[in-house]
N, C-alpha and C positions, 0 to 999 in steps of 0.2 A: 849190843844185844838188848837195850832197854825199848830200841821200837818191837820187839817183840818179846813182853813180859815173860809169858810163859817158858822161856830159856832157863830165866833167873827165877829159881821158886824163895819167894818170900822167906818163906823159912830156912835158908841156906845161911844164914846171916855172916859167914864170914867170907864169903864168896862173894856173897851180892855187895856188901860192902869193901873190896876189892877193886868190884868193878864199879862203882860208885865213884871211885877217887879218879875213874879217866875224866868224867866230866867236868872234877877239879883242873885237873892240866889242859882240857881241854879251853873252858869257857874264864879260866883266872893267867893264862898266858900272857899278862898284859906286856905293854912295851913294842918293842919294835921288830922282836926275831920270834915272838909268840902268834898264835891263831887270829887273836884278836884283832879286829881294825874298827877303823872307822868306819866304813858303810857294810861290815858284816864280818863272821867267819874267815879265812884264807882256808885252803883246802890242803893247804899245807904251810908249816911252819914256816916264817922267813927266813930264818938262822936257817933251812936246807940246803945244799950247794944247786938242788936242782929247783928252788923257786924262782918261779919265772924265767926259767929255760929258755921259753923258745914263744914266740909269738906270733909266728907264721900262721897258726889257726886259730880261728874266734872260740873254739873248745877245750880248753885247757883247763886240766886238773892239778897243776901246777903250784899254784898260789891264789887265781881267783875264785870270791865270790859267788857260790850259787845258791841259790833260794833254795832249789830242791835239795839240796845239801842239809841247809840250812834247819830244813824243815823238819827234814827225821831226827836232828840232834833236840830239835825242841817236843816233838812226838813224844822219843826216847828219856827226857828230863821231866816231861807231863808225866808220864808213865810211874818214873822214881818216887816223881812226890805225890804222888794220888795213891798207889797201889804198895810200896814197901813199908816198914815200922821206922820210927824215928830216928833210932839208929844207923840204921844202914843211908839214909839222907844225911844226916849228918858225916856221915866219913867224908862225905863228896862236899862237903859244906854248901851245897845246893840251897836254897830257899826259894819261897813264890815269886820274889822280887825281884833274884838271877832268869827265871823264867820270863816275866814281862818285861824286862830290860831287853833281852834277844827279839821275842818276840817284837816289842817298839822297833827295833834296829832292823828287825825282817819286815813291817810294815813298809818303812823308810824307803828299803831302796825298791819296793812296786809304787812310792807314792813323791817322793823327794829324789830323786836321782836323774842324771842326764843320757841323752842322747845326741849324738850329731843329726842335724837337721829332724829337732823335735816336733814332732807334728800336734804335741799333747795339746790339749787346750784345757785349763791355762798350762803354758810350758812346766817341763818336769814332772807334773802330777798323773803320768801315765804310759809311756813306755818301758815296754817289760818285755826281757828278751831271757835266755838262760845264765849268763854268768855277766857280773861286773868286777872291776876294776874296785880292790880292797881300799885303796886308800885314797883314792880320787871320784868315782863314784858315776863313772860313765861305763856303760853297755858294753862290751866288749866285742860281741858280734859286728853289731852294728859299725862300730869305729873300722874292725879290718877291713871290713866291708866296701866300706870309702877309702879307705886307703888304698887299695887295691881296685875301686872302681868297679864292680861290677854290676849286672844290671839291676839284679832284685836287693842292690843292696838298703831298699827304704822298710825290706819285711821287719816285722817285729812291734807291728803296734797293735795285734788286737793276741798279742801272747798272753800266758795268763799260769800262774799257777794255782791247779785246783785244789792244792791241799789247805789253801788259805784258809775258807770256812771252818775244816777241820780243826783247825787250830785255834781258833775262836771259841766254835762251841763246843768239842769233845776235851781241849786243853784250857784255853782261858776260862771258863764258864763253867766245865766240869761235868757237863752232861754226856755221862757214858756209861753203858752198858755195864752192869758187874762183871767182874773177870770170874772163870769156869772154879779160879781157888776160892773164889768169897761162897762156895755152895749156891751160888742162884743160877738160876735158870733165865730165859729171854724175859721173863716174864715181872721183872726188876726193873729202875730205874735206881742209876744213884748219879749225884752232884756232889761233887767237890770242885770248888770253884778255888781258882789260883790268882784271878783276879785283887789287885791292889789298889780298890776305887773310895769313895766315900759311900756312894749307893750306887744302885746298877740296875738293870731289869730288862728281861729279855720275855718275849711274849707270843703265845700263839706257833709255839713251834711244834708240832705233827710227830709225834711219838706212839709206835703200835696201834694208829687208830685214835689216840687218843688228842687232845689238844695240853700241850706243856707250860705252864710261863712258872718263871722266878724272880724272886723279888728279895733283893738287898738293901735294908732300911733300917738303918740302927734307932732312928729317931722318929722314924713313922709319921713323919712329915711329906716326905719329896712324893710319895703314893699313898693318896690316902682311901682311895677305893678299895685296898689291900690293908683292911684293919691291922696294924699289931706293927712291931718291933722284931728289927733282924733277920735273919735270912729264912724266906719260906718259900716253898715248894706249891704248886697249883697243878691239879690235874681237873682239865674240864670243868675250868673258876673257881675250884674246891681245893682249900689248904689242907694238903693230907698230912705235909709236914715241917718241922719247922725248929728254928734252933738261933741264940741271942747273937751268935757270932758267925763268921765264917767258917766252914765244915762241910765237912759230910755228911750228908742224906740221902737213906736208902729206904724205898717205896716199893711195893707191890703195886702194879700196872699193867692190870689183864685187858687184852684186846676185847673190843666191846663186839657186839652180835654184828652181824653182816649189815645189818638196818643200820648201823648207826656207825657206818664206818663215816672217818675225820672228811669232808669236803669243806669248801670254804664256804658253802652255802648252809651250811647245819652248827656253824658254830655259835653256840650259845653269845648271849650278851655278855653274861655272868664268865666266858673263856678267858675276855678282852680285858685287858688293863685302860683305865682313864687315868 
């Protein structure tokens, strides 16, 4: 229920922290009969009598591996830690650092994993099909594929899943939209960034018309165009907000007149990060 907030109302606190604790069993399963594996999630436990059943088709929700799977449970955990009170993140013992652990480990297998007869170049760093292999880390399509010999069995190299952006910049990054509980309207921006970096900086991202960038710089060194110390907030080159640590910030961000709507040809000097 955490890919979609609005289920669990913040305020429910003993309920939401109820459901807080599946993400515990979910994502601290460690070992050998738990969710967890080496190149991702399992879609079911191992300790099930019916994991890994049956393998006659490349689609199985049995025990492998899918990104798309994968995706919503990390959506669903963005969600938790961006949007509930401390408590109820705490029941699940959740933190930012259980969130880009997965996510690293959901990079992994679009960018580290195998294929038979990989066409990637350089090899591994590009076949992506829907489900893999938990603890070994080969495609699954693909392999029955060949095993069975059939003709199209080379498809799967230009697959993709598109929630990945999402998960960067609405989850890692924390650029999202206020929820309809926080009283705002479209007319808001907030950042809560989950990210575990040193500095960071993301720029030129197209928001209501407007132009976005953020800047993580506890030392005010790595960007020095971006005067000051710590995480701050840019709309159209302009620090509207800004704060020493990693956090949340929320901004008013009205769409500008028709004239000046966001094109790549209007964007001020003053938008861009040096």
């Amino acid at each position: 229920p955490w890919y979609f907030s609005s289920l669990l109302p913040a305020s429910n606190v003993t309920q939401t922290a109820i459901w807080a604790k599946q993400f515990q069993y979910l994502l601290q399963s460690t070992g050998d009969n738990g969710f967890t594996a080496k190149w991702g999630l399992r879609t079911t436990q191992r300790s099930t009598p019916c994991y890994n059943y049956s393998w006659e088709h490349g689609d199985c929700w049995n025990g492998p591996s899918w990104p798309y799977e994968t995706s919503r449970v990390l959506t669903g955990l963005a969600n938790l830690l961006v949007d509930y009170p401390h408590n109820v993140v705490s029941a699940g013992q959740m933190t930012p650092q259980v969130f880009q652990d997965l996510l690293v480990q959901y990079a992994q297998q679009h960018t580290l994993t195998r294929a038979v007869n990989d066409t990637a170049h350089p090899l591994h760093s590009g076949h992506i099909f829907e489900n893999l292999h938990p603890d070994l880390g080969y495609w699954n399509n693909r392999e029955q594929m060949y095993w069975r010999g059939v003709p199209y069995k080379d498809i799967g190299d230009d697959y993709n899943h598109s929630t990945f952006l999402d998960l960067i910049l609405n989850s890692w990054l924390g650029i999202r939209m206020p929820s309809s509980a926080a009283g705002k309207n479209d007319d808001w921006l907030t950042v809560h960034p989950l990210i575990n970096a040193p500095y960071f900086a993301i720029d030129r991202v197209p928001y209501r018309g407007r132009v976005m960038s953020m800047v993580y710089d506890p030392t005010g060194r790595q960007y020095p165009s971006v005067q000051g110390r710590g995480l701050r907030l840019l709309v159209d080159g302009i620090v509207v907000a800004q704060r020493p640590d990693l956090g949340r910030l929320v901004v008013p961000v009205e769409p500008p007149s028709n004239s000046n709507v966001f094109t790549e040809e209007n964007v001020s000097a003053e938008a861009k990060l040096q």
